[in-house]
N, C-alpha and C positions, 0 to 999 in steps of 0.2 A: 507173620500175622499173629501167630501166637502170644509171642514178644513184647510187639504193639499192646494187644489185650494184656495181657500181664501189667506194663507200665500206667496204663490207663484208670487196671483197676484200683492200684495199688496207691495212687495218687489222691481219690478222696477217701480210700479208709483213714490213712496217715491224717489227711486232710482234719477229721472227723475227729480221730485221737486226740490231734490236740487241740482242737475246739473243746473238747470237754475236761481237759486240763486247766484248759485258762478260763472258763465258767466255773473253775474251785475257787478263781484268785479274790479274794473279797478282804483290801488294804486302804485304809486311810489314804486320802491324796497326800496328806503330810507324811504319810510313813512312808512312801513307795520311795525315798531316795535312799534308805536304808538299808534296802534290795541292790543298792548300784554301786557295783564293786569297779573302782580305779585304781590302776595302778600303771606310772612310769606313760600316762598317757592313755593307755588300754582301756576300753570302757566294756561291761558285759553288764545287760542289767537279766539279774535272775528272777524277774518274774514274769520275764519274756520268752521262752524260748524257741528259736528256730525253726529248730526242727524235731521232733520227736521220734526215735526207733524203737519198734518194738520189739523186743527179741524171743528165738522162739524158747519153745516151754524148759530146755535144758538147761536154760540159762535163766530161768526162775529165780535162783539163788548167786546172780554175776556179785564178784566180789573185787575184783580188778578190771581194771583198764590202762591200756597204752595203745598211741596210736604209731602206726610202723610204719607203713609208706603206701602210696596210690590206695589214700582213700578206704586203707585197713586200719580196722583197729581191733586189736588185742583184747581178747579175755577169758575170761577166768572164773569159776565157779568153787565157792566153799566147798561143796563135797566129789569131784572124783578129777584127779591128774588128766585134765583136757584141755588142751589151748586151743581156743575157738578162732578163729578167721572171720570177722563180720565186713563186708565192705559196704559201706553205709549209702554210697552212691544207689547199690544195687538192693541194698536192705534185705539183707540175706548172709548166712551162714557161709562160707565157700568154702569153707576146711576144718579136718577137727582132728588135731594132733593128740592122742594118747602119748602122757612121757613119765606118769606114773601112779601109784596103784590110790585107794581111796584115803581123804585125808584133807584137812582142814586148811585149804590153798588160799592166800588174803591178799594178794600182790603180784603185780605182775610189770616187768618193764623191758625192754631191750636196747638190744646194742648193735644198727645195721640186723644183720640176718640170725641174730641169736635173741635167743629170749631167757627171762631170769625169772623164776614164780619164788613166795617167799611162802611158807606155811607159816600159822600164828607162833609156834614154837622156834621159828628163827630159820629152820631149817630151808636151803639154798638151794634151787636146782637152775640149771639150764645147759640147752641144747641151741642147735641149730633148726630154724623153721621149715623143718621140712616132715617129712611122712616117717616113721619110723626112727627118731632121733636116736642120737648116741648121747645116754642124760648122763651128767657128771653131780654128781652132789656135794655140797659141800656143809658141814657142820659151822655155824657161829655160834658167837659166846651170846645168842637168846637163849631165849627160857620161856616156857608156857604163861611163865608170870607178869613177860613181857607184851605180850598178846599184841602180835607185830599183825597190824592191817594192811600197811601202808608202803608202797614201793616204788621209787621210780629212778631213772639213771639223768643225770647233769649232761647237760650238751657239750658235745665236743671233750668232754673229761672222762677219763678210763674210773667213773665213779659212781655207786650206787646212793640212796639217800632209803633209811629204812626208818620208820616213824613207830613208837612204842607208842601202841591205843593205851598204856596202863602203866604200870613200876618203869621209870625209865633207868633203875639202876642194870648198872652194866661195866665189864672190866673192873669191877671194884669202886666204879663212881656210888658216891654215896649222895642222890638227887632225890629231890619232888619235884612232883608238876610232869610236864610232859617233854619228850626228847625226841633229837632226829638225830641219826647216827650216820655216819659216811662209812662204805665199804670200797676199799681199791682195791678194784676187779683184778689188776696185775700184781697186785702184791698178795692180792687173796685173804688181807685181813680188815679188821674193823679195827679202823683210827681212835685212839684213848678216852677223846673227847668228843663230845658230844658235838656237828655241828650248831645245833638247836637247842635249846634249853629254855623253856617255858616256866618261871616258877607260876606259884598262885595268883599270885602278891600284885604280879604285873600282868599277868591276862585279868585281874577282874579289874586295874585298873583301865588299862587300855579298852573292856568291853562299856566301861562308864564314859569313859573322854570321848567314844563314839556313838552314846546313847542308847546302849544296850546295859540287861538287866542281869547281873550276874544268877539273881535269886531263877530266869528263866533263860539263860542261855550257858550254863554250864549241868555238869560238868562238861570238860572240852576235854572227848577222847576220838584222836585220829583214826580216821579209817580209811583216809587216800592221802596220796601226797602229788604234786607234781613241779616241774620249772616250767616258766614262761621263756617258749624262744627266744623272744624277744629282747624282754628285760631283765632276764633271768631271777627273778621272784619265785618265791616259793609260797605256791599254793596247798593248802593244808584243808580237807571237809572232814568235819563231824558230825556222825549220822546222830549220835546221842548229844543231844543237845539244838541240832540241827543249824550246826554254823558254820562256815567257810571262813579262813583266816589268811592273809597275804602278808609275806612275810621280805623283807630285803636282802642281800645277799651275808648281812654282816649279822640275821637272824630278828632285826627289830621290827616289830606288828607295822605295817604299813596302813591296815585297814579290816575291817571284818565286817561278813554281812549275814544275816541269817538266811535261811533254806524254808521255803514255807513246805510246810509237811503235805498239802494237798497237791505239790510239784515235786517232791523228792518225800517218795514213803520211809526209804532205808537208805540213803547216798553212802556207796562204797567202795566209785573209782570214779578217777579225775583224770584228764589230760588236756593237751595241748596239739594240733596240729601244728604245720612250720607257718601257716599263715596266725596263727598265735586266739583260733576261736580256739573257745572252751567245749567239753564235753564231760558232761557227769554221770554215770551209770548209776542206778539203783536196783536194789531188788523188786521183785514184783509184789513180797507177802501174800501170798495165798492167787495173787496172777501173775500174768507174765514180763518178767526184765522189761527194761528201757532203757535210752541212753537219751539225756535231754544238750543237744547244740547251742554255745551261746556264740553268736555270731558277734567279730570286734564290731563294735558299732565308735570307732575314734571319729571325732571331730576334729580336733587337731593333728591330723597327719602331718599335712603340709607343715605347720610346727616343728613336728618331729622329725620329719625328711632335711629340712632346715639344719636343725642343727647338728646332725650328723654331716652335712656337707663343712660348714664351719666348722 
């Protein structure tokens, strides 16, 4: 009975949340397709969301996300070594793994039953998901200067993808603009080159060819990253600036849409479920975390089902 009352209650506050979310949205009929991110057939449009989770007060400051399996999703807060347990279904915390001491944690991703948190200095941890891990650490060639946000690991590949919010020099690369770097988990190092490389030159064009405003949608500093199961795209948010960026697998902008800041105060984790909805963490600034659901909303499946058969 309890139980019951619990789910009951819990149904119109959520309910409530995000009705007063989407009573912030106030967009031109003509701009609202500028909100609607496609890619490979995938459609999510971001001034719709879902579903909204509120998370509780410790996770005020979420700075990562990954989703891991039945309906759990991974995270992470800037300031103390805790990996949080949310399962969204039940819109609650169910575990909370201490794996180390206080410190500036930006990223977070796994691999099956392990997890990997990245602090903005580059610095590597991960364990096994469970109570009392065995954390191994490992040192990369980051640096504070590269002010690493952004974390996630490639499906089906023994491969991390780590996004520099800032300088994306690194191994000696002499770069501007912004960078995503690949880490092989089994060889334990960072590959020479860059898989990502963003200069200026062609993110302000590509924000023009898609009718955005360089002068208000830059600068573009990563603070999540993730792949799309699906079609394996690389999704890229920036909370300064407030942009989301889709990228293809050979690194070229496939698309970008902005973030209205009355739906995403501070966006600073991304992921993917295997059914390929989107989920965006934010901070809360002064209340409490959120995770906003964008559900695929595809039209053309049957299309796509299509041509996989052929």
């Amino acid at each position: 009975m309890l139980k019951y009352c619990k789910v009951v209650y819990r149904f119109p506050v959520t309910l409530l949340f995000l009705l007063c979310f989407m009573s912030c949205i106030i967009v031109d009929e003509e701009d609202k397709v500028k909100f609607i991110v496609n890619s490979g057939g995938y459609q999510y449009d971001l001034l719709t969301p879902d579903r909204v989770f509120r998370l509780p007060g410790r996770l005020e400051e979420i700075s990562g996300l990954s989703y891991w399996k039945d309906d759990i999703l991974l995270c992470i807060e800037d300031e103390t070594g805790h990996l949080y347990l949310f399962d969204h279904k039940e819109e609650q915390v169910i575990n909370e793994i201490k794996f180390g001491k206080k410190g500036d944690y930006e990223g977070v991703a796994n691999d099956n039953n392990r997890a990997y948190v990245i602090k903005s200095n580059g610095k590597l941890y991960h364990f096994e998901i469970k109570n009392e891990p065995d954390v191994t650490k490992v040192e990369l060639p980051f640096s504070s200067k590269n002010d690493i946000e952004g974390m996630c690991k490639d499906h089906g590949k023994d491969e991390l993808y780590i996004a520099c919010k800032r300088n994306p020099d690194v191994l000696g690369n002499d770069l501007k603009g912004r960078a995503v770097y690949q880490y092989d988990i089994k060889k334990e190092k960072v590959k020479q080159k860059p898989y990502i490389h963003l200069t200026t030159k062609v993110f302000e064009q590509a924000l023009t060819d898609i009718g955005l405003r360089p002068s208000t949608d830059m600068p573009f500093m990563p603070s999540g990253i993730t792949i799309h199961p699906k079609t394996e795209d690389v999704y890229l948010i920036s909370s300064v600036g407030k942009l989301l960026v889709v990228l293809d697998k050979t690194g070229k902008i496939i698309t970008m849409a902005p973030l209205l800041k009355s739906l995403f105060k501070q966006p600073e984790g991304i992921t993917f479920d295997m059914e390929g909805n989107l989920y965006i963490a934010s901070e809360g600034k002064g209340m409490r975390g959120y995770i906003l659901k964008f559900e695929n909303q595809l039209t053309n499946q049957k299309d796509i089902n299509q041509d996989k058969e052929e």
